[in-house]
C-alpha positions in Angstrom: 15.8 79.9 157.0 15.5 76.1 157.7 15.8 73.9 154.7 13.2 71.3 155.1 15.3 68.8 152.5 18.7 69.3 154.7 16.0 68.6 157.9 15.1 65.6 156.0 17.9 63.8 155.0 19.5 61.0 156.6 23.1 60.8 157.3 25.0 58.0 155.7 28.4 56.2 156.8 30.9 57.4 154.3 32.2 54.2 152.2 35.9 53.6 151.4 36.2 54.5 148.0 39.2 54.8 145.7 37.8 58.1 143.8 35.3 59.6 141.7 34.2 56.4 140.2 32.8 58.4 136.7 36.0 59.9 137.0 38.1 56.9 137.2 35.8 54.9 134.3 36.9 57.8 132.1 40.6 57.2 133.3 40.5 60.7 134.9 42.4 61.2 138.4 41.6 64.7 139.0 39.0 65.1 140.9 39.4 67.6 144.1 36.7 66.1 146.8 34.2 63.4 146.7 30.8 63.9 147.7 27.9 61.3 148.8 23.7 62.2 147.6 22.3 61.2 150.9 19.1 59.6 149.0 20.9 57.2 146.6 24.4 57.3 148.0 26.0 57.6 144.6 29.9 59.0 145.1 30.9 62.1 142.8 33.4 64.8 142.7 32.9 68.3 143.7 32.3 71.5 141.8 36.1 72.3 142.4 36.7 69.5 140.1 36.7 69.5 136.2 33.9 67.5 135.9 31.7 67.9 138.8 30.0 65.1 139.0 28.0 65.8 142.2 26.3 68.6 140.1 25.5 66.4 137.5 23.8 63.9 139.1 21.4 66.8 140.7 20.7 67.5 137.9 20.2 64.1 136.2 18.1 62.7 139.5 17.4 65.5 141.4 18.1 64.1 144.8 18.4 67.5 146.6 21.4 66.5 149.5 24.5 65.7 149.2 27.5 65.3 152.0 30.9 65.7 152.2 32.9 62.4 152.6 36.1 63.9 152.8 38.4 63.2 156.1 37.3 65.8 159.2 34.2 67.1 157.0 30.5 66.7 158.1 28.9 69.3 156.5 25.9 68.6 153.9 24.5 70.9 151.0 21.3 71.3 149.6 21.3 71.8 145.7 17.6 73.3 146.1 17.8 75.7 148.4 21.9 76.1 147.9 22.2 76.0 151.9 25.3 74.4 154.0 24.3 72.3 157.0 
């Protein structure tokens, strides 16, 4: 099955970025892997991480896409359809 939001979505240039930024303004350093929504291109940690910010800002904006920015990694996921491309 073809997801039409992953079809979509643009791909955006990863920005240098230090961490989580929700993470670090609650002076948290755990976060596991950063993730960019490919509508808005807010940054956020991953569901592997305590807070999963990622997830949260789905579910706050629901902008369906979001991409790895981690070093090596080019995949994206669709929160809607829960599909890897």
């Amino acid at each position: 099955m073809s997801c039409v939001h992953l079809s979509a979505a643009e791909t955006l240039s990863p920005p240098v970025v230090e961490g989580c930024p929700e993470c670090l303004e609650g002076g948290f350093t755990d976060w596991v892997h950063l993730r960019q929504c490919l509508a808005c291109g807010h940054i956020a940690c991953c569901d592997s991480s305590p807070r999963r910010h990622a997830t949260q800002h789905y579910l706050l904006e629901h902008h369906p896409v979001m991409q790895s920015i981690e070093p090596g990694e080019a995949w994206r996921w669709c929160f809607v359809h829960e599909t890897l491309g």
